[in-house]
C-alpha positions, 0 to 999 in steps of 0.5 A: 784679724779681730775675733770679734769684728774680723780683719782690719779693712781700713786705716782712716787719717784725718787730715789738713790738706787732703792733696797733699796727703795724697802726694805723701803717700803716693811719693813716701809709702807707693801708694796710689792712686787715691779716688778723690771726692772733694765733698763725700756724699754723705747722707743722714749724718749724725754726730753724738746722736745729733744731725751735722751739715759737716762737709768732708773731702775723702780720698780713697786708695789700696796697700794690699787688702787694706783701704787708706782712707784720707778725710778732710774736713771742709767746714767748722760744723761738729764732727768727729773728723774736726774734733780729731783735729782739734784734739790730736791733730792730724793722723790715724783716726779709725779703723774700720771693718767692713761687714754684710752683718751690720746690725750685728756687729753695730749691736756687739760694738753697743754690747761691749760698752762702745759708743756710737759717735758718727754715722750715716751712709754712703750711695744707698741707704744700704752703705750704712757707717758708725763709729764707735768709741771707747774710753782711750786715746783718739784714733782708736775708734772703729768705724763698722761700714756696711757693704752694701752693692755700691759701696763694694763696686767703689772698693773694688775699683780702689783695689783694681786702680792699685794693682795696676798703678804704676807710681807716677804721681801725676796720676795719684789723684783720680777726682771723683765726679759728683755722682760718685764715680771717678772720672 
């Protein structure tokens, strides 16, 4: 566990093929299924300070206490998703921590010479998100997510699809409806 965001809650991998991704991890890791929006409802997002009409895909599944998050980027439009691609290809792009002290830890990530380099929220205003970065190698930023009411009902039904998920990968993919609930 991080002593100073706590445990890792989320590895994030941006991708090319966010169905393929899926079968991957479902075929060569067991896991699944993955919650599947194939245009993430994002809100206010901001790329390096400024506003992006950048357009993700976002699958969501469960290893034990730790959320795999898969983002494809739909478009050319600047985000961090598609600089990842850009740079390094696809692979692990974040891990995140999931907070109820958002400002808190937004502020200790400021503080401690990261800076912020996407944002915005999720569901409600409330499901707030940024990404911080240092100096380094890409994949090593953080992303800080806000557990806001929504935001953990929609974890706790990735973590519950899980734990009663049986391995077959006709059932890897749970599309998401466009209101943000899996069908």
């Amino acid at each position: 566990m991080s002593y100073r965001y706590g445990p890792i809650r989320q590895l994030g991998y941006v991708v090319r093929d966010v169905r393929g991704a899926i079968v991957h991890w479902a075929k060569y890791h067991g896991v699944g299924p993955f919650i599947l929006f194939e245009e993430a409802p994002l809100r206010d997002f901001r790329y390096r300070g400024k506003p992006t009409e950048a357009r993700v895909a976002i699958a969501l599944g469960q290893s034990g206490s730790v959320q795999i998050e898969l983002i494809m980027p739909l478009d050319e439009n600047p985000s961090l998703y598609r600089e990842h691609l850009e740079q390094a290809g696809e692979g692990l792009q974040h891990v995140a921590y999931w907070t109820t002290d958002f400002a808190g830890l937004t502020e200790h990530a400021q503080k401690s010479g990261l800076e912020e380099v996407l944002s915005g929220y999720t569901g409600d205003p409330a499901g707030r998100f940024a990404y911080y970065m240092g100096t380094g190698h890409l994949g090593s930023c953080i992303e800080i997510s806000a557990l806001s009411a929504d935001k953990q009902r929609l974890f706790d039904q990735v973590a519950n699809a899980a734990r009663d998920w049986a391995g077959d990968l006709d059932t890897a993919i749970i599309v998401a409806s466009s209101g943000g609930v899996p069908k």
